[in-house]
RORO-675658 format. One record per residue: residue in one letter; x, y, z of N, C-alpha, C, CB in turn. Coordinates in steps of 0.001 Angstrom, whole numbers, plus 500000, padded with zeros to 6 digits. Atoms other than C-alpha are relative to their C-alpha. Glycine has a CB too. Layout:
<pts>
aXYZXYZXYZXYZ ...
</pts>
This chain:
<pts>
x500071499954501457497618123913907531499275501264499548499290498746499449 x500246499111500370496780126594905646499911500490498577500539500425500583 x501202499806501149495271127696901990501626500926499346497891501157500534 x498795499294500457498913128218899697499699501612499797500502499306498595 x499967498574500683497570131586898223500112500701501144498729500497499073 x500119499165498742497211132978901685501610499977501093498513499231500904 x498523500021499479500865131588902925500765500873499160500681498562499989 x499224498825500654502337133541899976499721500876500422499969500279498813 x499912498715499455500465136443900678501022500783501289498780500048500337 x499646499506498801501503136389904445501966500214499318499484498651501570 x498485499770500637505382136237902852500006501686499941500239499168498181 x499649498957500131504744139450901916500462500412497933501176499983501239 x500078500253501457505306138359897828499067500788499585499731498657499570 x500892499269500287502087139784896838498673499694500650499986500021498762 x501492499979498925498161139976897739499895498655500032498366500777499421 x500855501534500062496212136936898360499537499982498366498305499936501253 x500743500062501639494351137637894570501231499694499123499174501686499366 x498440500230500531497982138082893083500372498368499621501139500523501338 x499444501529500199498551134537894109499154499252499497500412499275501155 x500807500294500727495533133340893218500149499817498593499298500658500235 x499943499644501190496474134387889648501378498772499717500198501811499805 x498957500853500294499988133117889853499712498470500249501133500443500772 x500218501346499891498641129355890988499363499921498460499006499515501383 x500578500599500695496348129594888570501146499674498272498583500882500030 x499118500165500783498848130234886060501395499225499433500046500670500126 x498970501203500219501286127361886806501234500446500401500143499473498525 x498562499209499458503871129646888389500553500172501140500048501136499802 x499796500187498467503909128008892032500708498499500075498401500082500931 x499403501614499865505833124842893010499927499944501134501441499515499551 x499840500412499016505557123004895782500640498760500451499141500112500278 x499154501262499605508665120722897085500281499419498747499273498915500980 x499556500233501597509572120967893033498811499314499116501414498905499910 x501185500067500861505694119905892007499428501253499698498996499207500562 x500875498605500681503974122515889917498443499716500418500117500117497976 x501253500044499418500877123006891820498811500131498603499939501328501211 x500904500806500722497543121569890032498507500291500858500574498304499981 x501357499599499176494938121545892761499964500995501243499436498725500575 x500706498692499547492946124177894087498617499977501075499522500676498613 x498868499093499300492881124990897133501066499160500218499609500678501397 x498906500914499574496031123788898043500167500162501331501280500198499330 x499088499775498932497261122804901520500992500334500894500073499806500077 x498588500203499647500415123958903198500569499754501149500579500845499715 x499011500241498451502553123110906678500446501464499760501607498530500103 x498701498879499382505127126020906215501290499848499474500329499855501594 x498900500441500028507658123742905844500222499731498463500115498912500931 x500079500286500939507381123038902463501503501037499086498422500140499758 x498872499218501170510226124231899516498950500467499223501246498964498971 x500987499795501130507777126385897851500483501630499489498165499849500630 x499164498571501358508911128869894917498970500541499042501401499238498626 x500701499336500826507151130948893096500688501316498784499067500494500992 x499238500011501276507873131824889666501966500363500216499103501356498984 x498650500029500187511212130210890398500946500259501457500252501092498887 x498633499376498574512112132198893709499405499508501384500186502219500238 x500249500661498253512140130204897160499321501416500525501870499473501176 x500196499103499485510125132209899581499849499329501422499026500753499367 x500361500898498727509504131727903265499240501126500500501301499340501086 x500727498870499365507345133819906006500370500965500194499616499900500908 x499065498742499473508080137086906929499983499640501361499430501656499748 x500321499591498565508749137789910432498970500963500675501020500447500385 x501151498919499062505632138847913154500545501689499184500488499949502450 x499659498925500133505413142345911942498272500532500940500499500376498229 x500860499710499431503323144714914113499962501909499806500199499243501379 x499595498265500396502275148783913185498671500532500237500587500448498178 x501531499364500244499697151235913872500480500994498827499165500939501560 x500045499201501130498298153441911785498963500763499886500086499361498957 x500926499316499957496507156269911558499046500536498353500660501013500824 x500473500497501105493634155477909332499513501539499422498836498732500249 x500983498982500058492294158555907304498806499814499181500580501107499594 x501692500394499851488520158899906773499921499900498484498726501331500824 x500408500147501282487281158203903462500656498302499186500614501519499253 x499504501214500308488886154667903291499156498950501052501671500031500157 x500655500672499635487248151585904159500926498537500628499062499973498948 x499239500480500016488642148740906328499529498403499496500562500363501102 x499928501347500451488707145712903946501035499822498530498374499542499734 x498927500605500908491139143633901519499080500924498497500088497730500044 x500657499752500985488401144578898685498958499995500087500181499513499241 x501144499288499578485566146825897923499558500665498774500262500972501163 x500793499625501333483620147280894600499819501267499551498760499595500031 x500702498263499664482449150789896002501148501094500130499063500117501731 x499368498972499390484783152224897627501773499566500028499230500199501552 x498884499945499821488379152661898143500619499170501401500168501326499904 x499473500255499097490288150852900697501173500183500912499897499420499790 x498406499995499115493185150828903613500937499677499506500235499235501073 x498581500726501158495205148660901037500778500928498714499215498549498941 x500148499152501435494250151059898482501551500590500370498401501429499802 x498913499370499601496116153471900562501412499975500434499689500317500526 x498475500470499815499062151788901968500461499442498567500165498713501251 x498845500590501403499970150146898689500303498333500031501866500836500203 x499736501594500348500869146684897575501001499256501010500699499856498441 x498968500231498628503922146376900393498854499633500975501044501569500627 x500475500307498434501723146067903406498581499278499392499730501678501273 x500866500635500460499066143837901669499491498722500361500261500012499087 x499423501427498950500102140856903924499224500693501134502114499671500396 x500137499552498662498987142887906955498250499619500233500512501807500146 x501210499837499559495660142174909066499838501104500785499610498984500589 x499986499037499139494032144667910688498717500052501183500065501173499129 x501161499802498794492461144869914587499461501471500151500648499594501536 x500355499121499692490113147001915409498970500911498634501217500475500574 x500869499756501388487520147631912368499722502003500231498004498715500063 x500459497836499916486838152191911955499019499846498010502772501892499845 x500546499544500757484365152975909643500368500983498778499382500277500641 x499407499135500728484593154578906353500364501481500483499268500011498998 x499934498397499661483905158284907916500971500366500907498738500556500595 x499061499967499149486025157546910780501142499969499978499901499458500534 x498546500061500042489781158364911223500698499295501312500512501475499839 x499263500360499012492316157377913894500737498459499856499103500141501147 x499505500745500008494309154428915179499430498249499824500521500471500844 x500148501503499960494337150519913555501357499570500193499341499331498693 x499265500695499825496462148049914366500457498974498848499600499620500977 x499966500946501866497948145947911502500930498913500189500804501065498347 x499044501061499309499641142593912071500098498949499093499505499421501408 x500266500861500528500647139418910207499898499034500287500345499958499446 x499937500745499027500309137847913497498615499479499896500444500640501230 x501138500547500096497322135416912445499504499887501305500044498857499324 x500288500817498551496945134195916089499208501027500549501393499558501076 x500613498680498418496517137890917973498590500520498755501850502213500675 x501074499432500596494004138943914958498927499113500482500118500128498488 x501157500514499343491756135984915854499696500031501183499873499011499845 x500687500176498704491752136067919343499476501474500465501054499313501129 x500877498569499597490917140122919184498708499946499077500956501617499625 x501005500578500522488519138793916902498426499795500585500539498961499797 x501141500782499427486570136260918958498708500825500532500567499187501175 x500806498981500056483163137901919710499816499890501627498678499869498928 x500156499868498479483757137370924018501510500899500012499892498249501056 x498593499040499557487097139535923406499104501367499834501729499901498719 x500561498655499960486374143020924757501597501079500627498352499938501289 x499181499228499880489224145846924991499552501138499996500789499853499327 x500677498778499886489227149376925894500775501017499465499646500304501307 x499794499548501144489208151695923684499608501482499960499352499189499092 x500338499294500155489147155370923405499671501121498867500350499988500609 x500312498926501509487428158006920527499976501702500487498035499581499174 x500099498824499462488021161571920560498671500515498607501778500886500177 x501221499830500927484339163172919122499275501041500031499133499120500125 x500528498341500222483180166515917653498671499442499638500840501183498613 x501548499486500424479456166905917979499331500843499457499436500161500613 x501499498985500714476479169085916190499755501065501118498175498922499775 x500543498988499002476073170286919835500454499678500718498834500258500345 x499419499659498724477050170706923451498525498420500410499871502283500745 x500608500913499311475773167367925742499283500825500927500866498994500563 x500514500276498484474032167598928753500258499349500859499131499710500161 x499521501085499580474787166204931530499321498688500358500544500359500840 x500451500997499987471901163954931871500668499305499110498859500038499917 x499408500792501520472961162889928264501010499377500189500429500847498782 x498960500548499903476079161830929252500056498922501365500935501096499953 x500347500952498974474688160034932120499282498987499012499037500637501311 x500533500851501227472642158224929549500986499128499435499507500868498849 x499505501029501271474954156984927111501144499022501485501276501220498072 x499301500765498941477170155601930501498856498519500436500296501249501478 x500545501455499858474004153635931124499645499257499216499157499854500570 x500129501134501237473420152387927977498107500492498961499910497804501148 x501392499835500423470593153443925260500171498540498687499603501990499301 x499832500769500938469192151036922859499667499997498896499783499275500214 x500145500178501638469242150628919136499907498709499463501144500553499260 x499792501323500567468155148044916863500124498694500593500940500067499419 x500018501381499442467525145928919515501418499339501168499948499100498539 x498806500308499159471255146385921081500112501027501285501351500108499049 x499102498835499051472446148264924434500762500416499732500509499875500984 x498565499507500486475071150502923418500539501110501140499883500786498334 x499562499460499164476792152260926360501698500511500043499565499214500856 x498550499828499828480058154237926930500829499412501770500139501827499719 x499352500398498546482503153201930129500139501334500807501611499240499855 x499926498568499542482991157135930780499861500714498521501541500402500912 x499768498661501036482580160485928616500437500992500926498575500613499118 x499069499078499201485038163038929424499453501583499448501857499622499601 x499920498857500988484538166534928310500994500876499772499155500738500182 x498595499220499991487407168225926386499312501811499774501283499281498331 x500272498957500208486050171020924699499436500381498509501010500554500405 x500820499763501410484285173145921700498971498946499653501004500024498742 x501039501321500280481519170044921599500941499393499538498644500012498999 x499194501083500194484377167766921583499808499417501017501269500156499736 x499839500026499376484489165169923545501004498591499938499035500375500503 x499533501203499677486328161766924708499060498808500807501114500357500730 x500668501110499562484419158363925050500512499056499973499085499760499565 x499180500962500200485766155416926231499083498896499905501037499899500981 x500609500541500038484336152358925502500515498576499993499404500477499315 x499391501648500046485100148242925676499287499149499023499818499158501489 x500959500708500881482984147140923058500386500499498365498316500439500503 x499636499893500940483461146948919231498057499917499238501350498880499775 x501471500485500499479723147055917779499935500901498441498498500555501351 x500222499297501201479128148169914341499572501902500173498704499048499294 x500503498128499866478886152443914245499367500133501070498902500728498846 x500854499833498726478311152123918043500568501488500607500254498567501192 x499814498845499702479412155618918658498999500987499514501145500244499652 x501578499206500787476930157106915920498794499580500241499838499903498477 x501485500434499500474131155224916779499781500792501319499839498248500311 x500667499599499151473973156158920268499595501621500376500553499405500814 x500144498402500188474322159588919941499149500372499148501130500685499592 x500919499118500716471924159977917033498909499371500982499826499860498165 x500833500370499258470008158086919667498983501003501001500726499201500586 x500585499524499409469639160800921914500054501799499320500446499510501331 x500479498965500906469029163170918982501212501032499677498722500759500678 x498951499526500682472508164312918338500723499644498405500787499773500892 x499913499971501640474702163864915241502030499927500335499015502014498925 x498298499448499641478806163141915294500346500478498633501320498627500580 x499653499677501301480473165150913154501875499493499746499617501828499853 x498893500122500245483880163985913357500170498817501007500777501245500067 x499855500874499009485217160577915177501563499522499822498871498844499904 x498639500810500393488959159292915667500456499598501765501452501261498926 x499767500954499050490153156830917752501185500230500449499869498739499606 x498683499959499204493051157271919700500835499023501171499815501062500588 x499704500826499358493368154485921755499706498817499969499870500276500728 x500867501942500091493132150351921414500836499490501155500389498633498120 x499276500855498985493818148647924697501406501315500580500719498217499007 x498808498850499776497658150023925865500256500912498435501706499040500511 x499522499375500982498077151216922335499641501354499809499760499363499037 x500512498920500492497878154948921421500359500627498535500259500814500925 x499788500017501591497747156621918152501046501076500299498561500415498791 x498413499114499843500372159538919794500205501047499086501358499073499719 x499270498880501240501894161817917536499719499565498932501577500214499874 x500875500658501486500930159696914206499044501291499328498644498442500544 x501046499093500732499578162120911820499338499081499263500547501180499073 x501156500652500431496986161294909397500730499323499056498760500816499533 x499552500905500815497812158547907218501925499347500085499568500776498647 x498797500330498977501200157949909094499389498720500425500332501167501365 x499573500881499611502559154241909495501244499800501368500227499665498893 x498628499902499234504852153236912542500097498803500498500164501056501129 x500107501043499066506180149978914157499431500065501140500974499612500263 x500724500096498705504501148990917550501689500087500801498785498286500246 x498880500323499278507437149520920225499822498829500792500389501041500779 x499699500694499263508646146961922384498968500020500765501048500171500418 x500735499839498999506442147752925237498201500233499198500767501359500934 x501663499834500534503356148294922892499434498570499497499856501179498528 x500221501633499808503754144574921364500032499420500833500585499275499554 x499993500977498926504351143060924646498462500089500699501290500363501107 x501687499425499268500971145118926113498684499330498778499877502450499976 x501232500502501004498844143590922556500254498667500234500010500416498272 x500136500916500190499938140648922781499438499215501904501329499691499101 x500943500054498557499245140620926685498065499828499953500364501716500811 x501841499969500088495441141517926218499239498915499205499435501419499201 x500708501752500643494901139156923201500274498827500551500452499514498573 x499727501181499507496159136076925146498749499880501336501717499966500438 x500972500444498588493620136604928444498673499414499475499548501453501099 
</pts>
């Protein structure tokens, strides 16, 4: 069962708030009753029309997307601008794995696959994940022995799995952990500073050729590899 305004949304009809509006407004039926109470329940199965027009689910849809920086990832945001902002009212249905910070660019995942969002969710799911990251300055190599073993902030260990070095104080960190700005923390940790961060990799997924603010379906072999990882 599931919360009507949020089954429309997933349709793909309009946002979750949208519907919100339209219930409240008397412009939802359910199985030819004009919905009344709030929240409402639904199966799925239900004949439910809204102002008038049958709708049903969409089909699994699955897309990355290369987020660009100055957007924030949530449905709604007082402050700031959002991912929705940017995609637009069409993809408003979509969840998205893999949380990036406002400053941060690179690849999310966007799905209306309720199931794989919660189980990349759960807080014992860990995937690996790579950021490509322009620094203030050139590492060391202790330093980079460091952040492999883990420094701590705020009370947390925050450690990379490897750091690669590409070049110009760029580098590549891979990591299996999702922790709030755990890339900036550890680095201002050991008195650095990132100046640039984008993600390029979730699990098998890569962000590829995707320019900035570029949408694309997941291929065959990229949904079979997400939906692989979220199921273990």
């Amino acid at each position: 069962m599931k919360r009507l305004s949020k089954y429309i949304a997933e349709t793909g009809y309009c946002s979750r708030r949208k519907a919100d509006d339209l219930i409240a407004e008397g412009k939802v039926t359910v199985n030819g009753a004009r919905v009344t109470e709030h929240p409402c329940l639904v199966r799925g199965d239900e004949d439910i029309r809204v102002e008038g027009k049958e709708i049903a689910p969409l089909r699994k849809a699955y897309y990355k997307f290369y987020k660009p920086t100055g957007f924030v990832c949530s449905h709604s945001d007082k402050h700031n601008k959002t991912i929705y902002d940017y995609l637009g009212e069409e993809y408003s249905y979509l969840r998205y794995i893999g949380r990036l910070d406002k400053e941060s660019e690179g690849l999310l995942i966007l799905t209306n696959d309720g199931g794989l969002v919660q189980r990349y969710s759960h807080p014992s799911f860990e995937v690996s994940r790579s950021y490509e990251v322009t620094l203030d300055r050139d590492l060391t190599i202790p330093e980079t022995a460091l952040l492999c073993r883990g420094v701590v902030d705020e009370g947390e260990t925050l450690l990379c799995d490897a750091v690669e070095i590409l070049r110009d104080k760029k580098y590549l960190f891979h990591l299996h952990t999702g922790r709030k700005r755990e890339i900036r923390r550890m680095v201002r940790r050991i008195g650095g500073k990132v100046l640039k961060l984008k993600r390029t990799r979730y699990g098998d997924v890569k962000l590829g050729e995707l320019k900035t603010g570029e949408l694309a379906p997941l291929s065959e072999s990229e949904m079979k590899a997400l939906s692989r990882e979220g199921g273990r």
